[in-house]
C-alpha positions in Angstrom: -54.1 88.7 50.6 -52.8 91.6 48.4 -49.0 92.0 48.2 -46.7 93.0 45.1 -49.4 94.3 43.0 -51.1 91.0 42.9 -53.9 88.9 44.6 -54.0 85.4 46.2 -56.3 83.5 47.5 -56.2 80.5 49.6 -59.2 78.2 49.8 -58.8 75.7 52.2 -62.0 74.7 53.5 -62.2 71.9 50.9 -58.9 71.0 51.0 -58.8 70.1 54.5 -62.0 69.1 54.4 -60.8 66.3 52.0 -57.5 65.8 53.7 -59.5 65.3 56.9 -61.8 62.8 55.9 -59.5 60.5 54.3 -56.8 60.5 57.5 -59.7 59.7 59.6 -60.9 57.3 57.0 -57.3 55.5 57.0 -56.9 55.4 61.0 -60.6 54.5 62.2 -62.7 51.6 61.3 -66.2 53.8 60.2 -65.7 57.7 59.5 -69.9 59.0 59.5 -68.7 63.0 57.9 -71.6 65.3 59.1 -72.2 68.7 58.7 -73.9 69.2 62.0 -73.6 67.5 65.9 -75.8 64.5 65.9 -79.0 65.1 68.2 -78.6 61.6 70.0 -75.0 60.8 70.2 -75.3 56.7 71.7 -74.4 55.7 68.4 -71.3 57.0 67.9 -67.9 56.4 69.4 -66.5 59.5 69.3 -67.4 63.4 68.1 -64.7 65.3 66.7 -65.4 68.8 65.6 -61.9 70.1 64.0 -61.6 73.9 63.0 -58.9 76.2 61.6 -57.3 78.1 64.4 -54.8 80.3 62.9 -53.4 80.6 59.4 -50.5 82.8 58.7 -48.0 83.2 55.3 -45.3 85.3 54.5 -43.1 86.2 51.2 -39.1 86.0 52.8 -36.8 88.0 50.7 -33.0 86.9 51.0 -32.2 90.4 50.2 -33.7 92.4 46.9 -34.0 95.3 48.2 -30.1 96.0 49.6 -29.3 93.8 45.7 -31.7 96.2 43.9 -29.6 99.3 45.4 -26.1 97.9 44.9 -26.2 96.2 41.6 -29.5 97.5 39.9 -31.4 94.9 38.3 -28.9 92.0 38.1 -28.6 92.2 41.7 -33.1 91.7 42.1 -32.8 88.8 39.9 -30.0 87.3 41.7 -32.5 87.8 45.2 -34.4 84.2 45.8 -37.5 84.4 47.6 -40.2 81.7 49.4 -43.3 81.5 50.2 -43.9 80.2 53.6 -46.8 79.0 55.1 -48.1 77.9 59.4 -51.4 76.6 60.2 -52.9 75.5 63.4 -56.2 73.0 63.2 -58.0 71.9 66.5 -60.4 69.3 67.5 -62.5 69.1 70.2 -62.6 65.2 70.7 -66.1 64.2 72.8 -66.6 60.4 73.7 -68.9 58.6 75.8 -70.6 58.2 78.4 -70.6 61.8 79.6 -69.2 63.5 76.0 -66.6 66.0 78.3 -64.7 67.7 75.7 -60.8 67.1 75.0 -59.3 69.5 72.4 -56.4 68.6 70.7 -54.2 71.0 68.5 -51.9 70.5 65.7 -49.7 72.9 63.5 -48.2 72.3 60.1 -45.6 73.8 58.4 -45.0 74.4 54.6 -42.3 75.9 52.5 -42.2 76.5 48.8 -38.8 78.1 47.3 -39.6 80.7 44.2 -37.6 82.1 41.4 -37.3 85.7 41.1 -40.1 87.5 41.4 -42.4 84.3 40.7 -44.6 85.4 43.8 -47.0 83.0 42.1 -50.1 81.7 43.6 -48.7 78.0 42.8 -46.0 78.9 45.1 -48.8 79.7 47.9 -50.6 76.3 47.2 -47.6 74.4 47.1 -46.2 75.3 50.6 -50.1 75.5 51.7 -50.5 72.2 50.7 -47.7 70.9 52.9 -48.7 72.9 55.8 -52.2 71.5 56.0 -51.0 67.4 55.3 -48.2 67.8 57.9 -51.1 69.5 60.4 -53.9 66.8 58.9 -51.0 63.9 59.6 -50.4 65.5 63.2 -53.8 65.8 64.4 -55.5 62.4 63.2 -52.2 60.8 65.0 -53.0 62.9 67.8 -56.5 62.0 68.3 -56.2 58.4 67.6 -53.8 58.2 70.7 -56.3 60.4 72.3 -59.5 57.8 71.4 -57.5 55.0 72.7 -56.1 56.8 76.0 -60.0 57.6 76.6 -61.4 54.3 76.2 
């Protein structure tokens, strides 16, 4: 993203990654993490292949411009802003014996307030980071009901 002159960038394949792994690792007896679908599948209780479905972010203004006009400068530092942050992570759940596929879906949302004109790449991370544990938090709640109602 480019916006106000300045760059940001959200990496948050790791993250979630991480964030995955340990949920699943808290709310299942044995987590196996692979980075491709297993050719024989009898040994495994379930197969969940989560992705990133959407990610979307926005800088709200409370009003800098219409303060800019009326009261020059004071009036843009008086302006608060926030970074704000909605991401959507599936999972297609398979389990035996046939493997059908269930997909589940999950959406987190994450707010950080900023200072003036702090449009800061900390602000992003900050209200990144509580979009993807709230949608982590969802979906591993989700699909441990889902194992359970399967079985």
């Amino acid at each position: 993203m480019t916006g106000s002159l300045q760059s940001y960038e959200f990496r948050l394949g790791n993250v979630i990654s991480d964030a995955l792994e340990a949920s699943f690792k808290s709310a299942f007896h044995d987590v196996e993490v692979l980075s491709y679908p297993p050719n024989d599948t009898s040994s495994y209780d379930a197969i969940i292949r989560p992705k990133v479905a959407s990610f979307e972010f926005a800088i709200n203004d409370s009003g800098a411009l219409v303060n800019s006009f009326l009261f020059g400068a004071l009036g843009a530092a008086a302006t608060s802003y926030s970074s704000d942050v909605m991401i959507r992570i599936e999972a297609e759940v398979r389990m035996p014996p046939q493997f059908n596929a269930r997909n589940i879906v999950a959406e987190g949302y994450g707010r950080k307030g900023a200072g003036t004109f702090s449009w800061k790449g900390s602000d992003f991370n900050e209200s990144s980071g509580r979009a993807v544990s709230e949608a982590v938090n969802r979906l591993v709640t989700k699909i441990a009901y889902a194992v359970g109602e399967l079985r």
